[in-house]
Residue, then its C-alpha position, 0 to 999 in steps of 0.5 A: x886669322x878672323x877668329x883672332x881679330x874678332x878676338x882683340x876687338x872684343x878685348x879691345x871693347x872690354x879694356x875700353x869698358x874698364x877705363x870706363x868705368x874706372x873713371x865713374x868710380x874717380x868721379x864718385x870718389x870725391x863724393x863717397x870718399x869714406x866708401x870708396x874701397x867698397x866702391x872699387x872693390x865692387x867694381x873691379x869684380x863686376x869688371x873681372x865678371x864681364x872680363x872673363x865670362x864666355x861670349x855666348x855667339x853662336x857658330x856655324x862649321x861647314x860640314x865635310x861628306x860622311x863618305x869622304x871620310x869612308x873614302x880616307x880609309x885603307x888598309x896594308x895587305x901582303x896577298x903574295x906572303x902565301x905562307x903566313x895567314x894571307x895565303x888564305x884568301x879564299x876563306x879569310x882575306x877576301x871575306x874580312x876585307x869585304x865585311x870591314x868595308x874598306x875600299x882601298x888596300x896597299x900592297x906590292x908584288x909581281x906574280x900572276x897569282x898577285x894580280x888575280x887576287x887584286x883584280x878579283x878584289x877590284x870586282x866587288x869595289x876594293x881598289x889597289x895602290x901598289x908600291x913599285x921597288x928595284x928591291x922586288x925586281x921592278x924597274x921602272x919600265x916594269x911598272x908599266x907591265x904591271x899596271x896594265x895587267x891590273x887596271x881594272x883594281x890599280x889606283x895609285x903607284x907607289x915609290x919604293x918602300x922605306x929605301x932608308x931602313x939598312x935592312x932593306x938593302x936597297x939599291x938602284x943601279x948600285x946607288x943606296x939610299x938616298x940617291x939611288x931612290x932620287x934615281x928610280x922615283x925620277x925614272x919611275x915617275x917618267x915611265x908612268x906618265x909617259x904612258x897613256x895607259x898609266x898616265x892618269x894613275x896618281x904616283x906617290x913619293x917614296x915612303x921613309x922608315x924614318x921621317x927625318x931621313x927626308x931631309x937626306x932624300x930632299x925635294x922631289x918633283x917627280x910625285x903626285x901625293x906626298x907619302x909618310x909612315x906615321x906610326x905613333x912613337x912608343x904606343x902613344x896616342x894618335x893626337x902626337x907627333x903627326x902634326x909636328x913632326x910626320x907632316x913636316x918631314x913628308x913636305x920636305x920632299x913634296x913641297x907645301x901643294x900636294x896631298x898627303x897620304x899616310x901609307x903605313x900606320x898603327x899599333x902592335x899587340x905584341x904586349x908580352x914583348x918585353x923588349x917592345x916600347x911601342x906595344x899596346x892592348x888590344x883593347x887600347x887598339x880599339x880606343x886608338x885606332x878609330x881615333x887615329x882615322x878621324x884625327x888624320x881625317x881632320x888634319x887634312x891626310x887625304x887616305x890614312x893606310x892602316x897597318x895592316x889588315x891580319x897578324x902574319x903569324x902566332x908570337x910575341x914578334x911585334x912585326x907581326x902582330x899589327x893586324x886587325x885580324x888575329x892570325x886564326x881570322x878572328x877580328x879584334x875588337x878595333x876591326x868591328x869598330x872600326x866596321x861599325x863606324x864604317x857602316x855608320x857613315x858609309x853614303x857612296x855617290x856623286x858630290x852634294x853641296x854640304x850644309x852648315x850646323x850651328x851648335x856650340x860645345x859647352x862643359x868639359x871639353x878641353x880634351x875633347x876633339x870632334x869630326x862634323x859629316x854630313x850624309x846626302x839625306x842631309x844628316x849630320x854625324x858629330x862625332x866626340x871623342x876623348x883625346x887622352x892617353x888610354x894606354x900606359x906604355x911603361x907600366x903597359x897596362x890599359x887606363x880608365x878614363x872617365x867621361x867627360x860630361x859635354x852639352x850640345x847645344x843646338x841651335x839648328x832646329x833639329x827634328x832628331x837626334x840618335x846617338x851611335x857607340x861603334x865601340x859597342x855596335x852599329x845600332x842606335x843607344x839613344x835617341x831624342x825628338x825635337x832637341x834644343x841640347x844634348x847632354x852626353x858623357x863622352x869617352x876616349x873612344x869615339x861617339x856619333x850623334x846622328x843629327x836630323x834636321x827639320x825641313x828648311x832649317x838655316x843655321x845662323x852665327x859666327x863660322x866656326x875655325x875651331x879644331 
């Protein structure tokens, strides 16, 4: 809103200088009559030139934690699935989902075989947010069970898992969708909150197959964080549908004032599936995917589940074809990415006050979107990316994109700057000392300019309200 205010002043000052001016130019009319279409001619283009030149004030935006960002990441799992790739635990989950660095997992399940490895993986700092479904044998008193025999890893509770999807066959005391869900995501959330045990687990609304169907779900009280599925449609990029469409369809049944979470999202690599429209490469997966987090990120999503962390078996099957993994454990390249970036921007511990940049893009920005971080050190991390289409869902095969050449111009005095390329690798690729501006070609996958400033620097402008 103050953006646009000080937007129609400014305008308001240039009509003002118009008229202006156009009165100079009657007023010398008289005088110069046989020049007078020369006259106006020069001083409708300088007019015209002032009219649309830049504003050249500076902006200030408030950096958010590096780690908050780190925080926002998760990823599916289906440790209780022991005869697909996820029976290997010992020699392949665990391992990758200790290297990747991610610190939540979403699951569900209800053996003692389960609960050990979620508590086994609480110890080295992976936290669970487990789904709670009548389709599974879980009532809601059950609920409370099973979270106290794991509330060393739980952090969250889960309503039941896309109630709407036919397939699923769900049902709670012989009611469907959609009130037998209303039904059990009431009696579950009760149950949780009745306990002092589980009382202070955040619960979670049930999650949609389709987002519209909450219209059918409506309004529930009986949740803490609202819950979407928000898998981009047809392998379209990550900038689509979220906003307009996911986000909405979550609030209709958590109202406006509770977080969202995007519990189930991704791409598949099913690419030889010549009936899937949603396929893409794996090259495409690790342009998109990084993309995605951030996106989400900067739109507010509190926790961004990434589906899911290993293909479930070998196949064209688009089900299982999502992981990060491949079904042998080999990483694909959007899990060292989106290592690398984890690494890059990882900074555990207590809350700091976050400072301002003053810096302003200039160039070819149009498609270019950006995250401002700050570490507890006091460096910033810019990350610019592309946000374009980098997959060709009819033809199916990948896009080059050119880069896009973006200037940084720094206005903080900044005593280094280091540039990271995660699609390639956590080490730096260029570095500056003592930089006024940063000129940088930008791709559609994601770069993070490690920002230093020098001792006591203040940035000073305009706060920025830009995406």
């Amino acid at each position: 809103m103050l953006r646009a205010v000080n937007r129609i002043v400014r305008l308001t000052g240039q009509m003002r200088q118009l008229l202006n001016l156009h009165s100079l130019v009657v007023l010398c009319l008289d005088r110069f009559r046989p020049y007078a279409l020369t006259l106006l001619f020069i001083a409708t283009l300088m007019a015209c030139i002032g009219w649309f030149a830049p504003s050249m004030q500076t902006r200030i935006e408030q950096a958010r934690s590096a780690d908050s960002f780190v925080d926002s990441i998760g990823v599916n799992t289906h440790l209780r699935y022991l005869n697909t790739a996820y029976g290997r635990y010992d020699d392949i989950i665990k391992p990758r989902l200790e290297e990747l660095g991610i610190r939540h997992i979403r699951d569900g399940g209800r053996d003692s075989e389960f609960f050990e490895k979620l508590n086994d993986l609480g110890t080295i700092g992976i936290k669970s947010t487990l789904i709670m479904s009548p389709t599974d044998g879980i009532q809601p008193l059950d609920a409370i069970t099973i979270a106290k025999t794991v509330l060393r890893s739980i952090e969250a509770i889960e309503g039941p898992n896309e109630t709407d999807v036919v397939r699923f066959n769900f049902s709670y005391n012989g009611e469907p969708f959609p009130e037998g869900t209303r039904n059990y995501q009431n009696a579950l959330y009760a149950a949780i909150k009745g306990d002092t045990n589980t009382t202070s687990l955040p619960v979670l609304m049930p999650s949609m197959g389709q987002g519209r169907n909450a219209k059918k779900l409506g309004f529930l009280r009986s949740g803490d964080l609202c819950n979407m599925h928000s898998y981009p449609v047809n392998g379209a990029p990550p900038t689509d549908d979220v906003s307009h469409w996911y986000i909405p369809y979550a609030r209709i049944v958590c109202g406006e004032d509770k977080p969202i979470v995007a519990t189930e999202t991704g791409y598949h690599n099913a690419i030889e599936n010549s009936s899937s429209k949603s396929a893409i490469s794996e090259h495409a997966s690790n342009k998109y995917l990084p993309r995605l987090l951030l996106e989400n990120f900067n739109l507010g999503v509190q926790r961004t589940f990434l589906y899911e962390l290993i293909n479930g078996s070998i196949g064209t099957n688009q089900e299982q074809n999502f992981g990060l993994l491949r079904y042998d454990g080999s990483p694909k390249p959007s899990f060292n990415t989106i290592k690398n970036l984890i690494f890059l921007l990882n900074d555990p511990g207590s809350s700091f006050p976050l400072k301002s940049l003053n810096y302003r893009l200039q160039g070819a920005t149009h498609q270019v979107h950006h995250t401002l971080l700050q570490k507890r050190n006091g460096a910033f991390y810019l990350i610019l990316w592309q946000a374009v289409r980098s997959w060709d869902s009819r033809q199916k095969r990948d896009i080059t994109v050119t880069n896009q050449r973006v200037t940084v111009m720094l206005n903080t005095v900044i005593k280094k700057a280091v540039v990271y390329q995660p699609l390639h690798s956590n080490l730096p690729f260029e570095q500056y000392t003592n930089p006024q501006q940063l000129t940088l070609d930008v791709p559609d996958s994601p770069i993070a300019i490690e920002l230093t400033p020098a001792r006591n620097a203040e940035p000073e402008g305009e706060k920025s309200d830009t995406y």
